[in-house]
N, C-alpha and C positions, 0 to 999 in steps of 0.2 A: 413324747415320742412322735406322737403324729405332726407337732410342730415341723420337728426337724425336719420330717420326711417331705411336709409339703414344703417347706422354704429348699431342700436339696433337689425338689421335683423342680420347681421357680427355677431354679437358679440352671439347670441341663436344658430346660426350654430354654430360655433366656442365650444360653452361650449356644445353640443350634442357628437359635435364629443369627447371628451373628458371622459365620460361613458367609463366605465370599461365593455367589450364587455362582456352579460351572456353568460357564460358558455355552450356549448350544450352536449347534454347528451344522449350516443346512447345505446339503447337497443338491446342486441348478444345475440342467442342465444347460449345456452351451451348443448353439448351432456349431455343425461341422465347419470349421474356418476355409475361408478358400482359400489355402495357402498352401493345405495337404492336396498332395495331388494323387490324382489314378493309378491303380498298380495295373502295371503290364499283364495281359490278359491275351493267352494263345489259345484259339478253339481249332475244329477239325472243321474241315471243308464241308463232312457233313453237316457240322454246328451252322454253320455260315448259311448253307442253303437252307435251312428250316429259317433262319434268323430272316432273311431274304423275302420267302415265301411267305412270310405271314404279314406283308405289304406293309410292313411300318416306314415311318418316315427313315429310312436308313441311308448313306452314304459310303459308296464301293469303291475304294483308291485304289489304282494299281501305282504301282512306285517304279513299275520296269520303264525302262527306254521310248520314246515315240516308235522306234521302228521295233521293238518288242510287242507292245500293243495293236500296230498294225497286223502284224502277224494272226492276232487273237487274243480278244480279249471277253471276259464274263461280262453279260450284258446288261448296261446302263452303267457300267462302272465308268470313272472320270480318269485321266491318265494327269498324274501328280508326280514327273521322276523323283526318286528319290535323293539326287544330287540338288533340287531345287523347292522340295519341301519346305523349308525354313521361312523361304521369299515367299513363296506363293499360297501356304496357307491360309495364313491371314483372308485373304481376298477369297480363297477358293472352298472354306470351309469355314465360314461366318459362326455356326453355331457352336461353341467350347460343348456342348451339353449333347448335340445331336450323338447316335449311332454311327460309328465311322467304322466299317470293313476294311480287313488293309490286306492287299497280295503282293509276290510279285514274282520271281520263276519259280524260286525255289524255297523261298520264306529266310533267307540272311537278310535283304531290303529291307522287308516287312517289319522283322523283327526290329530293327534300328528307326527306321520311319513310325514305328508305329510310338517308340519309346520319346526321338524327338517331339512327337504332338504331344505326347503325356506332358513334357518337359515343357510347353510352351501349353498348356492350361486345356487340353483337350481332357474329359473325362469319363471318357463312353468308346477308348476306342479297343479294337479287337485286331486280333492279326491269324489270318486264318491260313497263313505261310504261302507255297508258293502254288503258280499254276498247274504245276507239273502233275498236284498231288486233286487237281480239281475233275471228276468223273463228269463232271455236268455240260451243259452248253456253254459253246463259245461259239462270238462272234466275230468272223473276220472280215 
């Protein structure tokens, strides 16, 4: 009896080891690809002025008109219309990565200008809409 038992015991080892080993299966992460781009990001003018004020490297576009800007505009900001964003980014906003601030009367501009940089590899940008809605200094 105890024969059998051990040649049945033999024989269960035996047919275990014989299983085709599963597979293991490791999970890597993968750097974020640069191909995803930025989601659109609307803050309030208050947002913008603490964002401003706390002297980081940041960059203030206004996207209204030359003669909009004359009129007033929040200061140190650059005047980029938004009819000619496309052309001029490039050259006038070097860094895809920097902070870019984006206004312009009423925040319709903004909103659209801020979407085409997204579209063309900017990733940090924000649209704080328009001037109308900004309490703070302006420069004329």
């Amino acid at each position: 009896m105890k024969r059998i038992l051990m040649i049945i015991l033999i024989i269960i080892l035996l047919t275990a080891g014989c299983t085709a080993p599963t597979p293991v299966t490791t999970l890597q992460s993968s750097p974020v690809e640069s191909s995803e781009k930025a989601e659109y990001i609307k803050i309030s003018a208050q947002k913008a002025k603490e964002i401003i004020d706390t002297g980081a490297d940041i960059l203030i576009v206004d996207v209204r008109t030359e003669e909009e800007f004359k009129q007033g505009h929040i200061p140190n900001a650059i005047l980029i219309p938004d009819t000619q964003i496309r052309d001029l980014a490039a050259d006038m906003l070097v860094d895809l990565d920097q902070t870019i601030l984006i206004y312009c009367r009423s925040g319709n501009r903004s909103r659209t200008a801020s979407k085409i940089l997204i579209d063309m590899g900017y990733t940090n940008v924000m649209d704080f809409g328009g001037i109308l809605d900004w309490p703070y200094e302006i420069v004329k």
